[in-house]
Backbone as ProteinMPNN parsed JSONL, in Angstrom:
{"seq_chain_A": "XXXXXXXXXXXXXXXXXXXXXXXXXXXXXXXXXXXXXXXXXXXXXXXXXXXXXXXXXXXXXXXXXXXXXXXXXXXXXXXXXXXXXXXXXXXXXXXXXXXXXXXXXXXXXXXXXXXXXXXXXXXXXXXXXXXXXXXXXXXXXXXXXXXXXXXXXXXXXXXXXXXXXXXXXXXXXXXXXXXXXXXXXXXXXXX", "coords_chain_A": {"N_chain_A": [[-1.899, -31.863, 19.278], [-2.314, -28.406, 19.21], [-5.511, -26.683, 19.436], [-5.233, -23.591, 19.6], [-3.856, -23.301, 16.938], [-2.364, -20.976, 14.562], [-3.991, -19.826, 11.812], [-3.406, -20.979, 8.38], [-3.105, -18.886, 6.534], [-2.407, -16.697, 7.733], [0.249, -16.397, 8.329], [1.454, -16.299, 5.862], [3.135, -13.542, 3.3], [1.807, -10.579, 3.2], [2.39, -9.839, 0.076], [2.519, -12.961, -0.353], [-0.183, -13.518, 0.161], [-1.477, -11.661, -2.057], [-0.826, -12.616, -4.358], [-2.078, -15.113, -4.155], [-4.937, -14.336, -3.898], [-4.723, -12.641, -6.686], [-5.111, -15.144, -8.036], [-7.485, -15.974, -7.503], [-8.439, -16.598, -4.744], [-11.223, -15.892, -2.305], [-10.219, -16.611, 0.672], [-7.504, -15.389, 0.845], [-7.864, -12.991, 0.201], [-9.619, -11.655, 2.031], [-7.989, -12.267, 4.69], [-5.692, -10.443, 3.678], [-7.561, -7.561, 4.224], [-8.55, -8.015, 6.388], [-5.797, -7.051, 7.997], [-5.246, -4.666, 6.848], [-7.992, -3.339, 7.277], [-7.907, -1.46, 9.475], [-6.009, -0.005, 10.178], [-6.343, 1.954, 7.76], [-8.984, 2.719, 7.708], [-8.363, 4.352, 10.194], [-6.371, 6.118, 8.963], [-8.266, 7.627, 6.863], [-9.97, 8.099, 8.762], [-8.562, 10.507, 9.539], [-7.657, 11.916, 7.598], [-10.479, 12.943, 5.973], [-11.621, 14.293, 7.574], [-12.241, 13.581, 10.344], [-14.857, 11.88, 10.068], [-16.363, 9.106, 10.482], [-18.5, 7.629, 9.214], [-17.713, 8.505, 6.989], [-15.121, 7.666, 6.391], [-15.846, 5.062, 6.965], [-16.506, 4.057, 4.856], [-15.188, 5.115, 2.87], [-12.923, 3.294, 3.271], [-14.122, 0.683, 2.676], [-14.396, 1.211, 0.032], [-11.677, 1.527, -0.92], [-10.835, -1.508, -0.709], [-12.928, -3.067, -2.566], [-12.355, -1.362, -4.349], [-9.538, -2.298, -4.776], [-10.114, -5.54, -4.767], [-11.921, -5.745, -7.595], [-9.818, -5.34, -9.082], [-7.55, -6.921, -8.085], [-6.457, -9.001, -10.294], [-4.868, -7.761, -11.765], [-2.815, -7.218, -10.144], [0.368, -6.416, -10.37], [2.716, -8.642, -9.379], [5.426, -8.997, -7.056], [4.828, -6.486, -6.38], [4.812, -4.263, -3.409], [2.249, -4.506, -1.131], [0.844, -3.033, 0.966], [1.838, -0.669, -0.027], [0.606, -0.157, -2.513], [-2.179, -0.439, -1.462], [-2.715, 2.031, -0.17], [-1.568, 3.702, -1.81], [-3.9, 3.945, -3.383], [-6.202, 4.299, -1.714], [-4.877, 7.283, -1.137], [-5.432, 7.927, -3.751], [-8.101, 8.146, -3.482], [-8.444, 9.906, -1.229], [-8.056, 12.019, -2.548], [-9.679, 12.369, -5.009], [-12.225, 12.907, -3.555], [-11.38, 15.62, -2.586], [-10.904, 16.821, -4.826], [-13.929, 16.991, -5.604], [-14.785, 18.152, -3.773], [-14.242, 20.518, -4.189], [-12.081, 21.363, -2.936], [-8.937, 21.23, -2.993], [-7.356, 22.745, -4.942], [-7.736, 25.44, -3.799], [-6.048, 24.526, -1.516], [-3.749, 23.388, -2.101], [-2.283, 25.432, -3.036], [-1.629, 26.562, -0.923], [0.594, 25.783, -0.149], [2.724, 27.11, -1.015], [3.049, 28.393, 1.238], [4.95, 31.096, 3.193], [8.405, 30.405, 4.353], [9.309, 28.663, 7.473], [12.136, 29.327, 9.461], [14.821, 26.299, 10.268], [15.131, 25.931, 13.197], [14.907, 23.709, 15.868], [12.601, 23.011, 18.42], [11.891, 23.106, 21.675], [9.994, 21.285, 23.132], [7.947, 21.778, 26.3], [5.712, 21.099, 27.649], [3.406, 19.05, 29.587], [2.973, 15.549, 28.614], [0.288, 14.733, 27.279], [-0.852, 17.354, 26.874], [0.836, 18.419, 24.85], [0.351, 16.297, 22.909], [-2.81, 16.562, 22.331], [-2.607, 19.65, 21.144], [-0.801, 19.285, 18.729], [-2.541, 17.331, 17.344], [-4.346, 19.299, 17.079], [-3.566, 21.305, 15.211], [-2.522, 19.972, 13.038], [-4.527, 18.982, 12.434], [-5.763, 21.324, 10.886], [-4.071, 21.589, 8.913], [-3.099, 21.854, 5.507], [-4.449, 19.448, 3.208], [-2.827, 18.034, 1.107], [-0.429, 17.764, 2.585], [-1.076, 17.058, 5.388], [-1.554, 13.8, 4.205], [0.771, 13.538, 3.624], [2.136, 13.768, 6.137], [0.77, 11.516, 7.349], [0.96, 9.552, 6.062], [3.915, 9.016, 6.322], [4.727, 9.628, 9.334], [2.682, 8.363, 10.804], [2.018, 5.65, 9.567], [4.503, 5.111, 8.934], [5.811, 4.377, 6.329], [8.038, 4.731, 3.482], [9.943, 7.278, 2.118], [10.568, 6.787, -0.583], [7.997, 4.496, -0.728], [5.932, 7.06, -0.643], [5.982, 8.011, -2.52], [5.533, 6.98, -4.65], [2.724, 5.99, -4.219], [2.068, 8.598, -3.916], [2.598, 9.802, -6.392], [4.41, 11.615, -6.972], [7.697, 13.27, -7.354], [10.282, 11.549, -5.008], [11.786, 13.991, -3.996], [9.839, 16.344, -3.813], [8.499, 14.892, -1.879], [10.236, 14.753, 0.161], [10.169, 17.474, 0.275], [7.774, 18.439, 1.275], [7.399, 17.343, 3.077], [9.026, 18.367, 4.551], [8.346, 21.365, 5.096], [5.864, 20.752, 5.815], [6.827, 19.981, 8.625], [7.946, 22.318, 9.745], [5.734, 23.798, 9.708], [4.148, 23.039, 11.439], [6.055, 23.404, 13.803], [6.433, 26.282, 13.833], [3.628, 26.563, 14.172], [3.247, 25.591, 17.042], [5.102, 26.825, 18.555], [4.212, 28.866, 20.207], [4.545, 27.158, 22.576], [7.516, 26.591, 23.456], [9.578, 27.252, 25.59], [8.373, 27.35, 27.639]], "CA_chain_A": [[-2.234, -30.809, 18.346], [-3.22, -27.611, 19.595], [-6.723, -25.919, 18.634], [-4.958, -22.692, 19.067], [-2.853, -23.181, 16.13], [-2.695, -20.312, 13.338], [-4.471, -20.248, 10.575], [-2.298, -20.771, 7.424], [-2.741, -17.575, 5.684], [-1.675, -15.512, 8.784], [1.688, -17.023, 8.301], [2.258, -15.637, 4.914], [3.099, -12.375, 3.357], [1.454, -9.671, 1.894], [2.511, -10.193, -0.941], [1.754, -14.333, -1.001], [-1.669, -13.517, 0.205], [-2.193, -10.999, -3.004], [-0.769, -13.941, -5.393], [-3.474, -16.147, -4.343], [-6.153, -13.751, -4.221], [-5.546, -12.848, -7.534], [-5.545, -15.962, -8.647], [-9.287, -16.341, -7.377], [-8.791, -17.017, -3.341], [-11.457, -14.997, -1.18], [-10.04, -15.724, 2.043], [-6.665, -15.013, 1.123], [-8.256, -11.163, 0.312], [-10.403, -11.205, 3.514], [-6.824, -12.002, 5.301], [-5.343, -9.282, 3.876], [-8.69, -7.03, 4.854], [-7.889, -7.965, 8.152], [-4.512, -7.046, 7.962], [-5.199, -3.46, 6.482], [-8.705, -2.629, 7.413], [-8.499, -0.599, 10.542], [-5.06, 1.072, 9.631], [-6.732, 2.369, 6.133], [-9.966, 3.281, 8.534], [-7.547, 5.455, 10.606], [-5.765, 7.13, 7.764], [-8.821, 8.293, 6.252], [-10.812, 9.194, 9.404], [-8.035, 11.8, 9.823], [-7.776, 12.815, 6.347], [-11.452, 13.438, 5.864], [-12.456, 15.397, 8.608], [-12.866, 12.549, 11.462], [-16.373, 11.471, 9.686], [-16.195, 7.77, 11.193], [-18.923, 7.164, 8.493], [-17.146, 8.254, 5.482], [-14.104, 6.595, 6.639], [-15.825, 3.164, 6.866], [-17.362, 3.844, 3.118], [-13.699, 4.983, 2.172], [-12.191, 1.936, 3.457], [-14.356, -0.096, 1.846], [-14.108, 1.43, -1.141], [-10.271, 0.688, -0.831], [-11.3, -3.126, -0.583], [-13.621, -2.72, -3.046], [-11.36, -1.14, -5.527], [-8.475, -3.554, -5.223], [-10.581, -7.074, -5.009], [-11.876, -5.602, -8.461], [-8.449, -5.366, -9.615], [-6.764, -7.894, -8.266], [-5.98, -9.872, -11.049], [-3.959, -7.184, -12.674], [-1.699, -6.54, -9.279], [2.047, -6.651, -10.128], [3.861, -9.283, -8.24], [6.51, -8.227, -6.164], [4.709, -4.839, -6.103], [4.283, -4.423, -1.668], [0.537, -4.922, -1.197], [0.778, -1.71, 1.638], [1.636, 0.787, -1.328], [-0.75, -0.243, -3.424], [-3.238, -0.198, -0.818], [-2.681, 3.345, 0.347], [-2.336, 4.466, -3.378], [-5.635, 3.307, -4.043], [-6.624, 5.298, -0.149], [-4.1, 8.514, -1.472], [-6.337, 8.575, -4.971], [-9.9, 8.465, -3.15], [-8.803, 11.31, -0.633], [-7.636, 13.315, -4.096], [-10.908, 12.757, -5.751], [-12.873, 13.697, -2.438], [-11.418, 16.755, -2.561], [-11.256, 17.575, -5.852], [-15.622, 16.775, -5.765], [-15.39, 19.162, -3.369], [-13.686, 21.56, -4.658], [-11.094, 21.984, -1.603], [-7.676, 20.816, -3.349], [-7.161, 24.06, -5.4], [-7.522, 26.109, -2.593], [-5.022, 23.664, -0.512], [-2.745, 23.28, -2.514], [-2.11, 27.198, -3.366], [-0.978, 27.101, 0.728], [1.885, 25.25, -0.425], [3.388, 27.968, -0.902], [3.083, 29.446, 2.254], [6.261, 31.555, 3.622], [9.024, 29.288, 5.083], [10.409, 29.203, 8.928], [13.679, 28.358, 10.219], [14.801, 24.973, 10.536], [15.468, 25.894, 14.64], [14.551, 23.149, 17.011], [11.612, 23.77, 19.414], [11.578, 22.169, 22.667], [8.503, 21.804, 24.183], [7.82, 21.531, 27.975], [4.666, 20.446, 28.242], [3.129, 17.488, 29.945], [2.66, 14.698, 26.91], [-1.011, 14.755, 26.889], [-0.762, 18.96, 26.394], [1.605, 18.694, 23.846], [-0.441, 15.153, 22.014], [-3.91, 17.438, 21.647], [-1.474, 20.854, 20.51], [-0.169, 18.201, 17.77], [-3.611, 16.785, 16.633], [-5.044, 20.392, 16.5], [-2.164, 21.75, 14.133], [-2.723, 18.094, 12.08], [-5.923, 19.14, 11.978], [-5.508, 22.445, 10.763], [-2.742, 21.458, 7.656], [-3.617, 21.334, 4.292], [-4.431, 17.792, 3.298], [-1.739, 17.029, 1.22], [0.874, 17.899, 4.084], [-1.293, 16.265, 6.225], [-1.805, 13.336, 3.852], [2.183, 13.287, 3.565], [2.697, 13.393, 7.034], [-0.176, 10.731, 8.296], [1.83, 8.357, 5.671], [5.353, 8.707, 6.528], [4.67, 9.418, 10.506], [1.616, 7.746, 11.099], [1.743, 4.48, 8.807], [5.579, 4.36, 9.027], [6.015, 4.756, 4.868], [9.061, 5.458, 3.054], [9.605, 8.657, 0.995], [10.007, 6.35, -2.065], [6.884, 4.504, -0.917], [4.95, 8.003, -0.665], [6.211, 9.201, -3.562], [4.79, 6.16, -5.776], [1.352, 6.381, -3.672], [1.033, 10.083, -3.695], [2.802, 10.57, -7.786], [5.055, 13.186, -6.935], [9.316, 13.116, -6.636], [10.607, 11.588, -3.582], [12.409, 14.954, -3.765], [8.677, 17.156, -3.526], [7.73, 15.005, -0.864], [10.908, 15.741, 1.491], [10.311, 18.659, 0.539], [6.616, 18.435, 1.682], [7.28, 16.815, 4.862], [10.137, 19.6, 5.529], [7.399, 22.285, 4.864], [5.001, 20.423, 7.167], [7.462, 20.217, 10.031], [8.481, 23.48, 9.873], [4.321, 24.77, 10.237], [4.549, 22.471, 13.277], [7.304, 23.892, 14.568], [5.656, 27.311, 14.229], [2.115, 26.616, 15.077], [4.124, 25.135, 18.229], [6.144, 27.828, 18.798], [3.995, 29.236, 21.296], [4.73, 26.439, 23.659], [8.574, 26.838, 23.839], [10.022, 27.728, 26.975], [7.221, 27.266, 29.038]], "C_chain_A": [[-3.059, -29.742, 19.073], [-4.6, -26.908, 18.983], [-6.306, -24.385, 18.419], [-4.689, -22.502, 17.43], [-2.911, -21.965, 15.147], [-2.656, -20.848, 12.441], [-3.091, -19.842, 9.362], [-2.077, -19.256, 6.731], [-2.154, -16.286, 6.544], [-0.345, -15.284, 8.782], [2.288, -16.267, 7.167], [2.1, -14.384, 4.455], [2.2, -11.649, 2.508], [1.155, -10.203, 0.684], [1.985, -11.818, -1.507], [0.34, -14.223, -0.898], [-2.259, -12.516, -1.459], [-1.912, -11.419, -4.272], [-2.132, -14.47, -5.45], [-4.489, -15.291, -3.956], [-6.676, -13.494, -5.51], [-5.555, -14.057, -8.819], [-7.413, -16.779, -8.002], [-9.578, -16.87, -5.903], [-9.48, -15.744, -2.485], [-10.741, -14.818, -0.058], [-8.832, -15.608, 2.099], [-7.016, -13.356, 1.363], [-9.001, -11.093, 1.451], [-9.216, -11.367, 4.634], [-6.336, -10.965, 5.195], [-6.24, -7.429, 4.199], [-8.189, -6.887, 6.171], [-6.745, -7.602, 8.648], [-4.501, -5.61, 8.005], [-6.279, -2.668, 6.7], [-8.501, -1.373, 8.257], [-7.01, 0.613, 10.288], [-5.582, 2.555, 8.342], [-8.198, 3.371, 6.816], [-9.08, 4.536, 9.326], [-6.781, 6.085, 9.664], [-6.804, 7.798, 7.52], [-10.206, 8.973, 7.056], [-9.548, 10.217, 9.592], [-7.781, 12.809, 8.715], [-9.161, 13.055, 5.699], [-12.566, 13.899, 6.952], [-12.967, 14.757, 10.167], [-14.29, 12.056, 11.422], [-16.004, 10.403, 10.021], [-17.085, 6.65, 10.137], [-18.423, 7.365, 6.865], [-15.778, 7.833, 5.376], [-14.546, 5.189, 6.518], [-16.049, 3.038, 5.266], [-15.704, 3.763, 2.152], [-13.053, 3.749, 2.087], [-13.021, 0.879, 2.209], [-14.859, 0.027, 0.365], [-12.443, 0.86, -1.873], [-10.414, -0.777, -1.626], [-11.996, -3.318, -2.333], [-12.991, -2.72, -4.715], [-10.619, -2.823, -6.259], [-9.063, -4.947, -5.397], [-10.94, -7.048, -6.411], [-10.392, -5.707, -9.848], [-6.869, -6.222, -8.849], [-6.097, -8.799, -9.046], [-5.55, -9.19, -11.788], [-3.066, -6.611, -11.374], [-0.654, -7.183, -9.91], [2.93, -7.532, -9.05], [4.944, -8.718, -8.302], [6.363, -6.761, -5.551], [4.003, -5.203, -4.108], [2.835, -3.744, -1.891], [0.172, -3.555, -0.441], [0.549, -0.422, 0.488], [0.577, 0.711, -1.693], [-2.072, 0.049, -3.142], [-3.408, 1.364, -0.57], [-2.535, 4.036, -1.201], [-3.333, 4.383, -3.24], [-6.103, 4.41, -2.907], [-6.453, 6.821, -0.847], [-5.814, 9.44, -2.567], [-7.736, 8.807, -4.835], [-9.534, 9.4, -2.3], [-8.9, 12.134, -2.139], [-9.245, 13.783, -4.745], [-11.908, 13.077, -4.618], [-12.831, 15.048, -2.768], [-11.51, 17.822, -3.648], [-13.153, 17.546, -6.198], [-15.978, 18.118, -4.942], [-15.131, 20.267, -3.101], [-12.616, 22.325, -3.474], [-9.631, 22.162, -2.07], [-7.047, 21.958, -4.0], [-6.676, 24.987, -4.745], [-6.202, 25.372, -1.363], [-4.211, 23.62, -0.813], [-1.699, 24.783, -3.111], [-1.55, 27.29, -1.605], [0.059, 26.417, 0.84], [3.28, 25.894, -0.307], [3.75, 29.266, 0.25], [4.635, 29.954, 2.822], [7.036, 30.872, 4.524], [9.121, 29.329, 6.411], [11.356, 28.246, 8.97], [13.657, 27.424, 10.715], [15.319, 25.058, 12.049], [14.574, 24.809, 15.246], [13.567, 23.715, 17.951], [11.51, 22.761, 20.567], [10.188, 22.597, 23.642], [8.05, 20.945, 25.48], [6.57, 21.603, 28.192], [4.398, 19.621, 28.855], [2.667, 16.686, 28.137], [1.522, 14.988, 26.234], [-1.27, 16.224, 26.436], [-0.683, 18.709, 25.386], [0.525, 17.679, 22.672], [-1.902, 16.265, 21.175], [-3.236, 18.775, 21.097], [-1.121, 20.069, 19.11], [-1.615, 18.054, 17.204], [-4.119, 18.052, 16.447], [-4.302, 21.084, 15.515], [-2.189, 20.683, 12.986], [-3.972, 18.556, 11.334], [-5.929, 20.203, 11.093], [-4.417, 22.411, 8.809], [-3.532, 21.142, 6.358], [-3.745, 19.845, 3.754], [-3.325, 16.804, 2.31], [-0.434, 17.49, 1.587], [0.234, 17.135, 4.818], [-1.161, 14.669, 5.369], [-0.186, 12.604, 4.02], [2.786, 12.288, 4.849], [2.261, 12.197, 7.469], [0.912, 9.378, 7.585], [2.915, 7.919, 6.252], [5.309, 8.446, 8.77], [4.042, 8.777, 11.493], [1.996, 6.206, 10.968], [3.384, 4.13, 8.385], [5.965, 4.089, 7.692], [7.443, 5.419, 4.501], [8.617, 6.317, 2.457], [9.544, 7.806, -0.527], [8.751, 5.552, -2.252], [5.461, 5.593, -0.828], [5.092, 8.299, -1.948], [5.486, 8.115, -4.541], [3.183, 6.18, -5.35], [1.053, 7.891, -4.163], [1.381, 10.564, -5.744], [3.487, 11.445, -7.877], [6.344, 12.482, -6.879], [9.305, 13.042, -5.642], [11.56, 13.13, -3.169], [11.27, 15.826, -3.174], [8.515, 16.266, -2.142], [8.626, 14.664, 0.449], [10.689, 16.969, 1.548], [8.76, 19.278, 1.242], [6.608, 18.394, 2.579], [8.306, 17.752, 5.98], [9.001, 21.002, 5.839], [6.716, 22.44, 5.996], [5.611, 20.84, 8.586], [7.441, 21.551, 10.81], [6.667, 24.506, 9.978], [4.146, 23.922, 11.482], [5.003, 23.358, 14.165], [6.514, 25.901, 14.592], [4.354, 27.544, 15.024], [2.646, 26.399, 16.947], [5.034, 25.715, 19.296], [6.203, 28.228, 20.457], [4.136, 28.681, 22.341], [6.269, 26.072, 24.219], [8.927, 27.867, 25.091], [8.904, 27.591, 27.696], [6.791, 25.962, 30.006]], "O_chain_A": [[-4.196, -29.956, 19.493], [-4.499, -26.612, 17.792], [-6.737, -23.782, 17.436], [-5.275, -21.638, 16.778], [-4.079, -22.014, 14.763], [-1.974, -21.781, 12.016], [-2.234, -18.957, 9.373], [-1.003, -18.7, 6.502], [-1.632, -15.247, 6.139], [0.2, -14.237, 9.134], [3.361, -15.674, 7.281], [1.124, -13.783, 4.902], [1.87, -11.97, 1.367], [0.155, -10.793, 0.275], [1.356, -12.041, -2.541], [-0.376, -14.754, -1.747], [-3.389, -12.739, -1.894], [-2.452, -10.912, -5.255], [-3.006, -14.386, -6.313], [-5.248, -16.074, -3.386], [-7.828, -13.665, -5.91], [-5.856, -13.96, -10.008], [-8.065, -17.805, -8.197], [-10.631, -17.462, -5.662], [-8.81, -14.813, -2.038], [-10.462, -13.72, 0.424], [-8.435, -15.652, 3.264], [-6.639, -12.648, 2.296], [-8.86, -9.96, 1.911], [-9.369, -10.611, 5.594], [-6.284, -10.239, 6.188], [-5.614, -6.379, 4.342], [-7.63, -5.989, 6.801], [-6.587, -7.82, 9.849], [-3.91, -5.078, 8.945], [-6.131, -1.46, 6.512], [-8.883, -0.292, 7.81], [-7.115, 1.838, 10.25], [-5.188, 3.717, 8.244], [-8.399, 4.531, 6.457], [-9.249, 5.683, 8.911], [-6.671, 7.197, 10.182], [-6.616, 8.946, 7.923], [-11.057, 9.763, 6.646], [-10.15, 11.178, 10.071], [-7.707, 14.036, 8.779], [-8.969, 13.49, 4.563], [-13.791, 13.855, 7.065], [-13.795, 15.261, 10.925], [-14.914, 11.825, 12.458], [-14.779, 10.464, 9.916], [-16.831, 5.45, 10.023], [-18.657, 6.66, 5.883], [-15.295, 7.649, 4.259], [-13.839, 4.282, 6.081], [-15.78, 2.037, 4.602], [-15.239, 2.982, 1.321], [-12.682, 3.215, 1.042], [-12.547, 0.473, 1.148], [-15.514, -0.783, -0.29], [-12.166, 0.153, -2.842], [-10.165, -1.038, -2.803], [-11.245, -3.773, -3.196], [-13.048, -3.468, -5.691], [-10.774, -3.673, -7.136], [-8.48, -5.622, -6.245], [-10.544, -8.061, -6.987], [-10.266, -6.047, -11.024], [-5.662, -6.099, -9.06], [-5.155, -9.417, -8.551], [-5.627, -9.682, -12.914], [-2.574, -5.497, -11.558], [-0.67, -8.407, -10.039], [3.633, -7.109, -8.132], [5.438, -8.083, -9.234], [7.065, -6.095, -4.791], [3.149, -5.996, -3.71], [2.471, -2.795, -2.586], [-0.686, -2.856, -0.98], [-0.365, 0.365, 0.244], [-0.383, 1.383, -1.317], [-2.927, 0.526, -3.889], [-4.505, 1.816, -0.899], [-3.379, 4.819, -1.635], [-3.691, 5.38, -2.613], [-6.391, 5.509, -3.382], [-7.431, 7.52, -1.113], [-6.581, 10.398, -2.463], [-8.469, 9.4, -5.627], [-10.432, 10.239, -2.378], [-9.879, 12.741, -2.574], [-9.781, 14.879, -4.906], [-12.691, 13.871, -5.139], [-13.812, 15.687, -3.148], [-11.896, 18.991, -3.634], [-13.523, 18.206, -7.169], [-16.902, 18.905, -5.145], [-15.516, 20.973, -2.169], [-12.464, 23.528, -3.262], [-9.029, 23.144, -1.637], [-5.952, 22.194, -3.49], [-5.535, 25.434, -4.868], [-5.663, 26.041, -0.482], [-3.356, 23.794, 0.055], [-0.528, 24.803, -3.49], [-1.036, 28.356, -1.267], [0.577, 26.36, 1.955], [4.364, 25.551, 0.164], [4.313, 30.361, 0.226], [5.497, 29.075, 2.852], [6.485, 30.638, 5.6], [8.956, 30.514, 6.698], [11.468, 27.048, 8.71], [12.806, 27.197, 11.575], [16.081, 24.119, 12.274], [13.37, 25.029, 15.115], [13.696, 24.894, 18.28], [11.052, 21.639, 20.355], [9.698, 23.489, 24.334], [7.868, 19.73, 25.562], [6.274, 22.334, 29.138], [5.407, 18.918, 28.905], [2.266, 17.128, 27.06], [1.454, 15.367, 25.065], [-2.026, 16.282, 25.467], [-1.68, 18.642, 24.667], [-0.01, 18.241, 21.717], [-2.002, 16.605, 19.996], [-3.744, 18.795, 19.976], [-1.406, 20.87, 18.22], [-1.825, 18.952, 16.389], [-4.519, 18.085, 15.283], [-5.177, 21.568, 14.796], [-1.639, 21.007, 11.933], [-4.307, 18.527, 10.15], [-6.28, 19.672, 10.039], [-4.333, 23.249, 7.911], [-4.432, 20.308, 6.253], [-2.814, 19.112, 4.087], [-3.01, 15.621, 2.436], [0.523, 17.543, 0.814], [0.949, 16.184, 5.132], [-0.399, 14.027, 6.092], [0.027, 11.46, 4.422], [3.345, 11.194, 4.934], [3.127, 11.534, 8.038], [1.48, 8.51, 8.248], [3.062, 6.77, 6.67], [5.718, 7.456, 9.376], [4.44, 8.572, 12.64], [2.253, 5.532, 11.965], [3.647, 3.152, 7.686], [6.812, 3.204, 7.812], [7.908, 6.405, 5.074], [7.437, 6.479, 2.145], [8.73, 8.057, -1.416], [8.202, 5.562, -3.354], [4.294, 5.21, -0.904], [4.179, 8.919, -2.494], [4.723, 8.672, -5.33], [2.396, 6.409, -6.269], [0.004, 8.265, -4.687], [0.676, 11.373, -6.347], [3.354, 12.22, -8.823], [6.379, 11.319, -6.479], [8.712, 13.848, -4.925], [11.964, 13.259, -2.014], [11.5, 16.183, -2.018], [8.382, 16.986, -1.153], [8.123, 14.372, 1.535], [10.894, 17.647, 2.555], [8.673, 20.434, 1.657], [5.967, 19.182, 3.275], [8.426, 17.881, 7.198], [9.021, 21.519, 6.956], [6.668, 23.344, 6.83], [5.177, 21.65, 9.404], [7.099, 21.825, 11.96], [6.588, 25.696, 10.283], [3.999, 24.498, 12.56], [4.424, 23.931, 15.087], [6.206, 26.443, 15.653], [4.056, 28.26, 15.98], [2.288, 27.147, 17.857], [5.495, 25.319, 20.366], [7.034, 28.164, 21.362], [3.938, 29.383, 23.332], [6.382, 25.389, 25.237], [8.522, 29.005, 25.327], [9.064, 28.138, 28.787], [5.979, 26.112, 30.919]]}, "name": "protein", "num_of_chains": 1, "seq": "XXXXXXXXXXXXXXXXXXXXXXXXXXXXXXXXXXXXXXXXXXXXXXXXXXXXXXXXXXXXXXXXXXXXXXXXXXXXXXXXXXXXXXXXXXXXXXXXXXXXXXXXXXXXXXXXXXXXXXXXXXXXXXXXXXXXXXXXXXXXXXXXXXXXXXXXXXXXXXXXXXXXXXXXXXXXXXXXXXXXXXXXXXXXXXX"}
């Protein structure tokens, strides 16, 4: 018998770990903690400004939330969504506290560009900081969109139940986004 061995709850999913949590198991919920902390920490240091301290408070607000409401999760509902809802609805109310979302969301409407291709000839590391400053720069829910789907690897029908909107708005969000990429970016074509 090895001492390595894994522990049982590592083994199962998501979803079995948020059965038996909410039927009253801590360390199935401190498994899935461990599972989702530092992802949920990186989502929301980039969607609130790279504060490192109101990212850890966020997160464990997350936690926080859902262990409270565990015993009304939906089986079969994927434990990820739910989690990042719960993430989605504390950036929202952030910004609506601080009065940013109004203003952000009015740049929605900003004037389109052409769906042209941009190749960019940079070295990686150029192009990587060019990318995070343009990220930086995006209204937060385009960025919020994108960090989901490109970041955290999210379908459009799991954004669209996290964020509340038609999976139709949020291709059409993430086409939007691209396309201020692809401009902000511009300047680095051909070169």
């Amino acid at each position: 018998m090895s001492i390595f061995r894994l522990h049982p709850l590592r083994q199962q999913t998501d979803e079995q770990l948020m059965a038996k949590a909410a039927a009253g198991s801590d360390t199935a919920f401190e498994e899935l903690y461990r599972r989702y902390a530092r992802r949920l920490k990186g989502f929301f240091f980039l969607q609130l400004g790279g504060d490192e301290e109101l990212a850890a408070d966020a997160t464990h607000d997350v936690f926080l939330r859902a262990y409270e409401a565990r015993d009304r999760y939906q089986e079969g509902r994927r434990v990820d969504t739910w989690l990042f809802t719960i993430a989605y609805n504390i950036c929202r109310n952030h910004y609506r506290s601080n009065a940013y979302e109004a203003q952000l969301l009015a740049t929605l409407d900003a004037e389109p560009v052409t769906d042209q291709q941009i190749e960019v000839q940079l070295d990686q590391a150029a192009l990587d900081e060019a990318l995070v400053q343009v990220l930086s720069e995006l209204p937060a829910p385009l960025h919020q969109i994108f960090s989901l789907h490109y970041q955290e690897e999210l379908t459009i029908p799991q954004i669209a139940e996290i964020v509340g909107v038609p999976e139709g708005t949020v291709k059409s969000r993430l086409h939007k986004t691209m396309n201020i990429i692809r401009k902000k970016l511009k300047k680095y074509e051909n070169h």
